[in-house]
Structures are given as C-alpha cells and as structure tokens.
C-alpha positions in Angstrom: 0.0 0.0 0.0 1.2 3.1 -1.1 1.4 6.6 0.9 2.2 9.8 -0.2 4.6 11.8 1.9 2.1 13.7 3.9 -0.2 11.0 4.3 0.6 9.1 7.4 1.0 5.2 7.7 -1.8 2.8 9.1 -0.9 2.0 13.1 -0.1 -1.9 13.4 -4.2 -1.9 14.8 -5.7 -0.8 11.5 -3.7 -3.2 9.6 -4.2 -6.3 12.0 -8.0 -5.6 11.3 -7.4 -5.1 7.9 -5.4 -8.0 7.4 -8.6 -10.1 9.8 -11.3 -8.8 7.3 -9.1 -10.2 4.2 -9.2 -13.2 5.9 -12.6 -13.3 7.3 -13.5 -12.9 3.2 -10.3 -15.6 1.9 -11.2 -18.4 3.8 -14.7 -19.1 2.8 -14.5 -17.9 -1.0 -11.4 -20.2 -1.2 -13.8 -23.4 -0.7 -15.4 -22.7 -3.8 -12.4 -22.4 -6.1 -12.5 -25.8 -8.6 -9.5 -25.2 -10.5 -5.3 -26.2 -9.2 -7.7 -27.7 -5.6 -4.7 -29.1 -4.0 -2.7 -25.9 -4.3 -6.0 -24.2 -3.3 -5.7 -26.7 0.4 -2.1 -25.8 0.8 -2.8 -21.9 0.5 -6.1 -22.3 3.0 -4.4 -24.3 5.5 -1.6 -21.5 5.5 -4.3 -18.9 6.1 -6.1 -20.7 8.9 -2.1 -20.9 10.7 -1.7 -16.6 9.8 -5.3 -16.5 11.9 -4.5 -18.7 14.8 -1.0 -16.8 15.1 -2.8 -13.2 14.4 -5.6 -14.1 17.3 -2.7 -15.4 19.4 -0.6 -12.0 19.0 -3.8 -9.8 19.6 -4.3 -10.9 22.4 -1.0 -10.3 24.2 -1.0 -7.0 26.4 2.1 -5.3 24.7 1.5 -6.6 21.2 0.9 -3.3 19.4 4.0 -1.4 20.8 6.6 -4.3 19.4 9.1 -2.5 16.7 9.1 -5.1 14.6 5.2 -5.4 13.6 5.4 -2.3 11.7 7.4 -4.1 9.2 5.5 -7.6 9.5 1.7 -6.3 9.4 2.3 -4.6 5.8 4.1 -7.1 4.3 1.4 -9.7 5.2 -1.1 -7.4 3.9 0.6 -7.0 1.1 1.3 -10.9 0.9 -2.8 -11.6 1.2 -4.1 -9.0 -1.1 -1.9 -11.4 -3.8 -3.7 -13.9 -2.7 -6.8 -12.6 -2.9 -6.4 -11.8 -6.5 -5.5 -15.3 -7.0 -8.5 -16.2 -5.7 -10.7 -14.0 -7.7 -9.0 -15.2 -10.9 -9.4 -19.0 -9.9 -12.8 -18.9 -9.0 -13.6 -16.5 -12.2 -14.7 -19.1 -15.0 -14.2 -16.7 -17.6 -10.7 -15.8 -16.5 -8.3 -18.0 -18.6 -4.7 -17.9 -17.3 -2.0 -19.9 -19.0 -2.0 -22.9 -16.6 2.1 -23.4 -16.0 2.2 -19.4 -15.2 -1.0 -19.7 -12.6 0.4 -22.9 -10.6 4.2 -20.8 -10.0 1.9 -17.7 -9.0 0.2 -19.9 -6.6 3.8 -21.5 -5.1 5.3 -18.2 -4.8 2.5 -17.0 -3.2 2.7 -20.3 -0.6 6.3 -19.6 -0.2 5.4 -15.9 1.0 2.9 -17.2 2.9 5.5 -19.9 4.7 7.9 -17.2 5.2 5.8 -14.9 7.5 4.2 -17.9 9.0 7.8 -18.4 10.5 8.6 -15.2 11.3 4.9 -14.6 13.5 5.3 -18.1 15.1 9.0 -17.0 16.2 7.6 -13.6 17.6 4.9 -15.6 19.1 7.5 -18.6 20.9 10.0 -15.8 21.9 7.6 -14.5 24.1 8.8 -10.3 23.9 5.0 -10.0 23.3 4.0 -10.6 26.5 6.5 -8.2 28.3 6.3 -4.5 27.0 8.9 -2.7 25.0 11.0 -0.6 27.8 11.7 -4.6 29.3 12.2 -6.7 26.6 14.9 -3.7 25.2 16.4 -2.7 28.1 20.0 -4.2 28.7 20.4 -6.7 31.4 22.4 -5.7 34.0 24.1 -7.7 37.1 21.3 -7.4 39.1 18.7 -8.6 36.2 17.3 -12.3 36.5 17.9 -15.1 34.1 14.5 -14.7 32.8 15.0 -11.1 32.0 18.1 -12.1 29.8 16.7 -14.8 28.3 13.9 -12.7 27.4 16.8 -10.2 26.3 18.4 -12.8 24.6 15.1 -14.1 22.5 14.2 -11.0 21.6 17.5 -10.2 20.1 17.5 -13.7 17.9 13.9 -12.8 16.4 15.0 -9.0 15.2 17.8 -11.0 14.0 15.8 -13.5 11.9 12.7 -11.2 10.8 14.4 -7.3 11.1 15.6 -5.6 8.6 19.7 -4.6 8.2 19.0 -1.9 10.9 17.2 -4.1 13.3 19.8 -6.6 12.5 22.5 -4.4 13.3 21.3 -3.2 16.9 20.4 -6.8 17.4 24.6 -7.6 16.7 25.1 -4.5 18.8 23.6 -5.5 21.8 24.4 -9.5 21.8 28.1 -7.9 21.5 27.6 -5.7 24.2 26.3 -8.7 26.4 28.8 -10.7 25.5 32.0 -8.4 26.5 30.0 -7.3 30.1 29.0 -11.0 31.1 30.7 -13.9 29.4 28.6 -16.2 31.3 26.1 -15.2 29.2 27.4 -17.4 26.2 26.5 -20.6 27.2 22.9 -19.2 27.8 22.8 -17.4 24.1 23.9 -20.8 23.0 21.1 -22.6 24.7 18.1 -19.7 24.7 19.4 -18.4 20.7 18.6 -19.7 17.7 22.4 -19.4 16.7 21.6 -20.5 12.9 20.2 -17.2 12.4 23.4 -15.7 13.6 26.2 -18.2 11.5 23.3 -16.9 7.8 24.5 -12.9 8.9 28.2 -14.5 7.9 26.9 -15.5 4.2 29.0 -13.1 2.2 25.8 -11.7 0.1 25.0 -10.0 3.8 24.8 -6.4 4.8 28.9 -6.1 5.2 29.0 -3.8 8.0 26.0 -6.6 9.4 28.1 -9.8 8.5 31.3 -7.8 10.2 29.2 -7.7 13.8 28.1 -11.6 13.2 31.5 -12.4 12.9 32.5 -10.6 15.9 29.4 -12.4 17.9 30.3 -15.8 16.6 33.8 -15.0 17.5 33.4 -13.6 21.3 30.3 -17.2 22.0 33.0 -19.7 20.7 35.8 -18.3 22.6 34.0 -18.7 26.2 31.9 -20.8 26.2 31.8 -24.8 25.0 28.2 -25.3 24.9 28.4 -22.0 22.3 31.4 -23.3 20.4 29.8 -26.8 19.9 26.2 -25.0 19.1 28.1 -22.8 16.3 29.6 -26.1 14.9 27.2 -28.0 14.8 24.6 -25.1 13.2 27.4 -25.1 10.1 29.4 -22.3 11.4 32.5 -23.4 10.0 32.1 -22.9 6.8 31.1 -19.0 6.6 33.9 -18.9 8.7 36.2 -20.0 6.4 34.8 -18.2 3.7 35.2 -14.7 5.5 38.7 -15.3 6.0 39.2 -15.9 2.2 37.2 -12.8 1.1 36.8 -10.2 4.2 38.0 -7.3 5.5 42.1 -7.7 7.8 39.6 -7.4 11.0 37.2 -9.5 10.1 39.2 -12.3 8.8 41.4 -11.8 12.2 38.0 -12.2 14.4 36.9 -15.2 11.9 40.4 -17.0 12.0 40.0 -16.6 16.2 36.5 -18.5 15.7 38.0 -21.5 13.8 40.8 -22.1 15.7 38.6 -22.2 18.8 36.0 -24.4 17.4 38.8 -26.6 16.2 39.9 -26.6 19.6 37.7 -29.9 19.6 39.3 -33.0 18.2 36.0 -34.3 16.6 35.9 -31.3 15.0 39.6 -31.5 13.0 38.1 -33.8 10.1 35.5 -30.8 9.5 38.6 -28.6 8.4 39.1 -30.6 5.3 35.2 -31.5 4.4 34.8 -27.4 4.4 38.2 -27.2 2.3 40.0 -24.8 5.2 43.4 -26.4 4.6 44.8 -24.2 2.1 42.3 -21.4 3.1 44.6 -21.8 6.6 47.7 -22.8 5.0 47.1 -19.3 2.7 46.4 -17.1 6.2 49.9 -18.3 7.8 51.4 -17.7 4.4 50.4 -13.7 3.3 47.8 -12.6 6.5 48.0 -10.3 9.5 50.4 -11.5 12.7 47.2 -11.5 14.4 45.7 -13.8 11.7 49.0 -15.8 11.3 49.0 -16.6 15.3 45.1 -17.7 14.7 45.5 -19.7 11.6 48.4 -21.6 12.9 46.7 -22.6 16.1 43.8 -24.2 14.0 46.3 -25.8 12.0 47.8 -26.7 15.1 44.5 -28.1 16.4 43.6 -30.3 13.4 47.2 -32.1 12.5 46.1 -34.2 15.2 43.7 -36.0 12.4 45.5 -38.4 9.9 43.5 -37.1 7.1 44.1 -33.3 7.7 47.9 -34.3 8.1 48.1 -35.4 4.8 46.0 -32.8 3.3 49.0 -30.3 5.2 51.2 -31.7 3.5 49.8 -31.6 0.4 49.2 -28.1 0.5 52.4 -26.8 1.7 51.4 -25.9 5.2 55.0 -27.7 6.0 57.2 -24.8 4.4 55.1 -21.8 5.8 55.3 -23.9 9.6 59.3 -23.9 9.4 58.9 -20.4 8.0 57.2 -19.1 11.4 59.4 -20.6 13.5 61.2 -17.7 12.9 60.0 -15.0 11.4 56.2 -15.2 13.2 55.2 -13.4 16.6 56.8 -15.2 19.8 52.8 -17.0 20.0 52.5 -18.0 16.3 56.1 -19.8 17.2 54.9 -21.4 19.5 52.1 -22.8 17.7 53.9 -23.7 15.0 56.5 -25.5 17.0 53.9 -27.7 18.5 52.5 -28.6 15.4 55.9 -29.5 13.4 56.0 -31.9 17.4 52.7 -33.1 16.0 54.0 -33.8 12.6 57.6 -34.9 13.6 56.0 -37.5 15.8 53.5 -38.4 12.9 56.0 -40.7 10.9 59.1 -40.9 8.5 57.3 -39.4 6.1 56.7 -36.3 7.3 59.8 -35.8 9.1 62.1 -36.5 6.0 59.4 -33.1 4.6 60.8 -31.3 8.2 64.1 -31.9 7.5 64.1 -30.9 3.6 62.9 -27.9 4.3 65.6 -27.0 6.9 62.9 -27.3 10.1 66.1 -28.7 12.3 67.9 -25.6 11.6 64.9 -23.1 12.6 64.0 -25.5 15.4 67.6 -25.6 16.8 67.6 -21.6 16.0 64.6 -21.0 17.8 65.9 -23.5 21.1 68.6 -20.9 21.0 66.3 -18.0 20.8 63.2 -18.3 22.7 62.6 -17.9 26.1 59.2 -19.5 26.7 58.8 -22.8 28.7 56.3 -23.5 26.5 57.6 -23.3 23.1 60.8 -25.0 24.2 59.0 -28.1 25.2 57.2 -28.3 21.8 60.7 -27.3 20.1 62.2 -30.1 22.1 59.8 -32.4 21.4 60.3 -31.9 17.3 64.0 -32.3 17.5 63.9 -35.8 19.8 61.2 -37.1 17.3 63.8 -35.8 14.4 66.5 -37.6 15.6 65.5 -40.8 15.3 66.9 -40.1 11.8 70.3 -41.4 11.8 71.8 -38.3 9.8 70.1 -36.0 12.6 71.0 -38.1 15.3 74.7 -37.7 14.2 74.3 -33.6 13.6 73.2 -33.4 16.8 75.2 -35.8 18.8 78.4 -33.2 17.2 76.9 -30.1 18.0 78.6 -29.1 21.0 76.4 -25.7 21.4 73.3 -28.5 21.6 74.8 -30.5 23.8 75.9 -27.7 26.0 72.1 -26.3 25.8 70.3 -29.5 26.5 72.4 -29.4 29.9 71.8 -26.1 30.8 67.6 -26.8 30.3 68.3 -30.0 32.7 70.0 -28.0 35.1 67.5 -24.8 35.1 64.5 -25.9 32.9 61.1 -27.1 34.2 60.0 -30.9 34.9 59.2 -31.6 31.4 61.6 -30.1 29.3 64.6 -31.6 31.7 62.4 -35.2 30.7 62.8 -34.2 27.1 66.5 -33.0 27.2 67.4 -36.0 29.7 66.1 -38.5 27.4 67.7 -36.7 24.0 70.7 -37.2 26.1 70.5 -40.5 27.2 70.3 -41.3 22.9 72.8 -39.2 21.4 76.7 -40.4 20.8 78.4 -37.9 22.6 82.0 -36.9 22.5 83.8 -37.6 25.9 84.6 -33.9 25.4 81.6 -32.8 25.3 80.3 -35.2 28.1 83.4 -33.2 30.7 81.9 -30.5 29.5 78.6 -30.9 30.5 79.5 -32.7 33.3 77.9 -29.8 36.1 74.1 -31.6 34.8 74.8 -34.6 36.8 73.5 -33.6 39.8 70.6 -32.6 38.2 70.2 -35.7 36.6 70.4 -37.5 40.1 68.0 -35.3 41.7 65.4 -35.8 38.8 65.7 -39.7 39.0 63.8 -39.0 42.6 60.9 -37.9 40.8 57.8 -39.8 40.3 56.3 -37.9 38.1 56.7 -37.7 35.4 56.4 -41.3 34.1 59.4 -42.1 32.8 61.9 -39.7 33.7 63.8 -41.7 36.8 64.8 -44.0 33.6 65.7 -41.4 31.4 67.6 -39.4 33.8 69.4 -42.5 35.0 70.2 -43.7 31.3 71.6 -39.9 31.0 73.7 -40.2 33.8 75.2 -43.7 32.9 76.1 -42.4 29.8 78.2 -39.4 31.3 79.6 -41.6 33.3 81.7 -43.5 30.8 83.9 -40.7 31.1 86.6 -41.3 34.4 86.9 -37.5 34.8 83.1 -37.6 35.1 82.8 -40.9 37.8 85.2 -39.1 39.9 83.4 -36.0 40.1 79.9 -37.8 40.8 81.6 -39.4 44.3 82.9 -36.2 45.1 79.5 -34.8 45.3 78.1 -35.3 48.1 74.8 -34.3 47.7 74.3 -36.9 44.8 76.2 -39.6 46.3 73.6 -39.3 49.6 70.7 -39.1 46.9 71.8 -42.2 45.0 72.0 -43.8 49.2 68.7 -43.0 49.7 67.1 -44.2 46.5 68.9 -47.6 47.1 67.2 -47.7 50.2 64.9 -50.9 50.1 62.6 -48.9 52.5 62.1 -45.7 49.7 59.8 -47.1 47.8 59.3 -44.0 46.0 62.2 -44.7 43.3 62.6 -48.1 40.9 65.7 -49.9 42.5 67.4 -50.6 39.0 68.1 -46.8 37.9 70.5 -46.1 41.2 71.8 -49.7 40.6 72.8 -49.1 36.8 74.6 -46.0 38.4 76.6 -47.5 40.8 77.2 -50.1 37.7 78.6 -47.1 35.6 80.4 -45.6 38.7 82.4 -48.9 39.5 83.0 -49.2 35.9 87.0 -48.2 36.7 87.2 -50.5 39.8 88.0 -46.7 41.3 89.0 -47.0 45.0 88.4 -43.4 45.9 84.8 -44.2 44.1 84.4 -47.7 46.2 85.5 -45.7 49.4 82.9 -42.5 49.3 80.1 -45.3 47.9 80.4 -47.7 51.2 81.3 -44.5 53.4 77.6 -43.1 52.2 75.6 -46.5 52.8 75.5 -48.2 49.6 77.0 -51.5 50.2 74.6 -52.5 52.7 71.7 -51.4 50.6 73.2 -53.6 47.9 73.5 -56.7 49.8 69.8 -56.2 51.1 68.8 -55.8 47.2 71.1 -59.1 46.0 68.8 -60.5 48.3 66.1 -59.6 46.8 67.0 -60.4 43.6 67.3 -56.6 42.3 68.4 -56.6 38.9 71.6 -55.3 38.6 72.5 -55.3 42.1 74.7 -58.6 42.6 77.0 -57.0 39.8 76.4 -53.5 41.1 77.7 -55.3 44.4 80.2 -57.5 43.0 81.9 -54.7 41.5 82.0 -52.8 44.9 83.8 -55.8 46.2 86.1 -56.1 43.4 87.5 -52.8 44.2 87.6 -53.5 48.0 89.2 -56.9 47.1 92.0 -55.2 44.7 92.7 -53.0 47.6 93.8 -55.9 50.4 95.4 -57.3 47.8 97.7 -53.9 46.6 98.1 -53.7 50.5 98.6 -57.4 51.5 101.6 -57.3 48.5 103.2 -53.8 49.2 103.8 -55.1 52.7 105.5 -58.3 51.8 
C-alpha cells in the first residue's frame, strides 16, 4: 500500500484488522475455487495458521508497541491481497490464465505465505510479546534475573531473523555488548538463541557492516563458552567462517580465524577442516595474513594435524614450508604454535619428518631453542627435535653439536620438569663426544635429583640412562663421588625402605660408577651406605645389584690385595 509523503501510515491496529477482514473474506470464498484444488488446500491451511497466530498476537497485552510489527503487518497485507487476487481469478470461469504461469503464482504465493508464517510463530514462541517494550529492550544488567536475559536474549535472535539490516545491526550490537560485560552469558545465548540465524548474517551476500558484527558475535560465543562453540559447529558455522577469512576485510578475517581455531579446539571437530576445504584457506592465512591472523591460523592448523587425514592434506598443500617459516620469522605466540605442530607432525612418521628436514625445520628449530625464552615453546621445540633424531643423519648432527649438547644441559640444570624429561632422554640417545660429556658434566647432579621424581612417568629411567652415559667418562665418575649431595641421593634411592624410586636406575649408576674398579669411588660409595643397601637388594633379587655389588667388592678386594703385597 502506497502513501504519499504527507499521508501518514496505518498504526499496526488498523492493519491487524485489515489483514482479519481479508481473511474473514479468503477463507470461505477459497472453498469454492474448482480449478489447481490441491494448491488451493495448501494456500487455505496457510491462512487458517496466519489466523490462529494473528488471534494469538492480539491478544498479548504489549502486542501493538513491538518495533518489529510495523514491518510484518504490511508485508502480510501485502502478501494476502496477492492472494486474494489469486482467488478472484481461480474462482472467475471466464478468467483464462496460462496454466504453468497460474500454478508458479500460486507457489510463490505459498512460499510468502511460509515465510511470514515463521517469522509470527518466532515472535509468538519468543515471548517479547507478552513483556512490553521498555523490558524486553532494556540491557540486562548484574542485578537482572535469568528470565530477563533470556527474554533479552530471545528477543535479540527474532530481530535478527525477521528485522531488517537496521534491526539486525542493533540486534549484533547489543548481543556484543552482552557478551564483553558477562561472558557467562554465552552458554545461555547458545542454549536460549537460535544461533543459525546468527552463522546466515556470515553469508558473504550479507549487509557487510552486518556480516562484520556476526562475525564478531560468533567469535566472542566460541571463545568462552563450550556449549556456544559446539552449538556454532554443529549449526554449520564453519564454513562462513572460512569463507570470510578468504574474502573479508584484515579485522574481520582476524576475528573469523580466532573463531576457527577455537572451534577446532575440539578434536572431533579437526576432520571438519578438510570436508569445508580450510586447509589451504589456513595454509594461505599463515602464508600472506596479518600476525594476528597468522598466530590464529596456525593454532587451528595446530588443532587439526592431530587428524590423519588433515595431516596429509597439510602436507599436500604446503602448510610444511610456511610452519618452518614461522618458527622464525612469526610473533613469539604463532612460534609457539607452530612448534607444536611440526612436534605433531615430527612425531606423525618418516614421512613427514624427511618433509621437516628438507625444508631446513632442524635448523629453525635448533635456532629458535637458541632464541626463545618461553617454557612452553621450548618443550614443543624439544619435542620436534627428539622425534627428528631418530633419523640417523640428525642423530649424528646433533650428537656433534657441542652448542646442543651444551644447551640441553643447561635446560636440565634450570629448565622445568618436562623439558629436563625431554632434554634428559635426547641425552641418554645421542653419541656424545667424551669432550663434550666433561663439558657438561655440572648436569649430573641434576640428573640425580630428577631420578627421585615420580612424576613424570618415565623420567627416573631417562635421567638415569643420561647419567650412565656421562659416566663413561673417568673424569666424570670421579666428580659424581665427590659430590656429596648426589652420592647421599643415590644412598637413599637404594634404600629398600624408599619405595618411591625403581631400585634398577641407582643400581645401573653404581654399575657405571664402579666401571674403573676406582678405589676413591668404592670408598665414598660404602662410606655413604650403599653396600649395605646392595646386599639387602642381592637378596632380593634386584636386577643389577649382585654385579652393582660385586663390583664394589672387586675394588675393596683389589685394595687388600695392593696392601697385603706392598707389605710383603
């Protein structure tokens, strides 16, 4: 209906009674309509639902002051008087339409008809009918109840599904101003939103400055809340996402790229990458986007190379050069994403580690171990070089590298639990010079304080195995003893009673200790307890410990004998 600019527009009442009367009139003369009859029960059945939903809105208290009617009413009006020119021309015998052009009038007409069916039936379920327009509007606030915001938070989703772009856009506004004052509220707009609504806004056909604040939403729900991040996954999210990051804006592909790598933050999510083809769409962002998008990017790529298939796909796609790449030229947070994911693939098989080490990862890995100085990152860096050097050419470059070496014992003696495990046990598996094992020589006591540790598994034998092979080196037994710190450490972990500490890994030490049949080693050993301790665990069959012991006595035995024949 048409106005002119003076004349003002029908209030939502005159048009609700307009639309009534239409209907009032439709229904009946519908009955009487011979021609396209099935159509003609589709179409009726759709009116009867616009009445019950029309009576249904009418009578809620606050019905006439909701913003979005305004819009609705007129375009249902507009909607019916079609169909009642339909009508006229079906039930009209001398009226002679082609017959293929009246039956797509009538489907369009149904499909209008479907359309503002949903969109009353979602005002009518949200329930902002029944509350007037100063509560449903105004912005929940710490002292509001979780009815009032899930009112809030309804009332937002239906502007969002059946607004226009300005509706939509104050609907964005306001879910993103929820969002940054309550982050509990997530989970909730997850549960009480119809988040579909939200991930169509991130088609790229959508209002951009609208599809810009539904990228932001999406982005702030799956970043605190699980129930939100698993909702926007499983509503389709990810592929807009991906989408926006090849086409949008450097903001809006930096807020989209923070959505994916938190929904990928799910490991049944990670095959989803690949079905949605976001490999080289990632692969691409780490190559040429923002250091903001680059540290985003590589997380998700970091997240799915847990999956076999997206590990191969990876490769495929390059994502192997642009990881190395990072490692050294990306923020210190993109480094450390990329480090753990080169762990990932270095631990993944031959394959991709002979792809690492073509394209020079050992270098940028060693040069980063060198570099960095987060815990972090150095246990992922770690991690990629111990899984590299179970290639024998690596194994051999490393075992010469003397800086390496001298690193590895610095992180024993000063690093945290996990990355003295990792450095202990590359360690333990490298050929080392004896040089370089005097030279590193100060880590021992480290070593034999970290064999005490239970936790975790694994590290008493790979700090022990470490230590046995430093001790091949006299120089190296001879200091040991002479601590003795270590030497009452390696006591009380042969200690039958200290049950805290496998019996074998101080056993094999006092093995590599006796090695030389050292007197001055035998002396401090027996002086500090251990030959009693020994006995007790030859007794209890200990492996290692009747050699352990027999060695002990060896020594004590060579040394009556040097007496017994220097006094003769």
């Amino acid at each position: 209906m048409q106005h002119s600019g003076t004349e003002q527009s029908p209030s939502p009442a005159e048009t609700l009674d307009r639309i009534n009367v239409l209907l009032s009139q439709l229904l009946p003369s519908s009955l009487s309509i011979k021609s396209f009859t099935s159509r003609w029960q589709v179409l009726r059945s759709k009116l009867g639902s616009i009445k019950s939903l029309l009576s249904e809105i009418s009578e809620s208290p606050h019905w006439s002051d909701n913003a979005l009617l305004p819009t609705l009413l007129p375009d249902l009006l507009s909607t019916l008087l079609r169909v009642d020119t339909l009508c006229r021309q079906c039930g009209d015998p001398s009226f002679t339409p082609g017959k293929l052009l009246m039956q797509s009038d009538l489907d369009m007409a149904s499909g209008w008809l479907s359309k503002q069916i949903n969109h009353l039936d979602l005002l009518c379920r949200s329930g902002v009918l029944r509350q007037s327009t100063a509560i449903v509007l105004s912005h929940p606030t710490s002292t509001s109840t979780k009815e009032d915001l899930i009112l809030f938070i309804r009332d937002l989703f239906t502007r969002l599904q059946i607004g226009g772009v300005e509706f939509k856009k104050k609907a964005l506004e306001s879910l993103v101003q929820l969002l940054a004052e309550d982050e509990k509220s997530a989970g909730l707009v997850g549960k009480e939103g119809h988040v579909g609504y939200l991930i169509n806004l991130l088609d790229l056909n959508a209002d951009p400055a609208t599809r810009e604040l539904a990228v932001l939403a999406v982005s702030m729900l799956v970043s605190t809340s699980d129930q939100a991040r698993k909702c926007v996954f499983e509503e389709g999210g990810l592929g807009p996402l991906l989408r926006v990051i090849e086409s949008g804006s450097v903001t809006v592909k930096e807020r989209a790229a923070m959505a994916v790598e938190c929904i990928t933050t799910d490991p049944e999510n990670a095959w989803a990458i690949s079905a949605y083809g976001g490999v080289p769409v990632l692969v691409e962002l780490c190559k040429s986007g923002s250091a903001s998008a680059q540290i985003h990017g590589v997380g998700a790529i970091r997240n799915v190379s847990v999956n076999e298939d997206v590990r191969i796909a990876l490769a495929d796609e390059g994502a192997i050069p642009v990881l190395v790449q990072l490692l050294v030229s990306g923020k210190a947070s993109a480094q450390e994403k990329a480090a753990n994911c080169i762990a990932i693939l270095a631990s993944s098989g031959k394959y991709y580690r002979d792809l690492l080490l073509k394209e020079k990862g050992l270098q940028r890995l060693l040069q980063l171990l060198h570099e960095s100085g987060s815990s972090d990152t150095l246990e992922h860096v770690l991690r990629a070089i111990h899984s590299l050097s179970t290639c024998e050419l690596t194994s051999k470059h490393l075992s010469s590298s003397t800086t390496f070496i001298i690193q590895l014992a610095e992180i024993i003696k000063h690093g945290n639990t996990m990355i003295q495990y990792i450095s202990a046990s590359l360690l333990a598996n490298l050929s080392i010079s004896e040089s370089d094992k005097r030279a590193i020589a100060p880590c021992m006591g480290a070593l034999v304080k970290l064999m005490e540790s239970a936790k975790p598994d694994g590290l008493q034998e790979v700090a022990a195995n470490a230590l046995v092979s430093l001790l091949t080196v006299k120089s190296n037994r001879k200091d040991l003893v002479r601590d003795e710190k270590s030497v009452m450490k390696l006591s009380q972990m042969l200690d039958p009673k200290n049950d805290l500490v496998s019996k074998k890994f101080p056993v094999a030490v006092v093995v590599a200790i006796m090695a030389g049949g050292s007197k001055g080693c035998r002396k401090l050993l027996v002086a500090a307890g251990v030959n009693g301790h020994l006995q007790t665990l030859t007794e209890m069959e200990v492996v290692g410990a009747k050699k352990a012991l027999q060695r002990l006595s060896m020594s004590r035995l060579k040394s009556i004998l040097t007496r017994t024949w220097r006094s003769e």
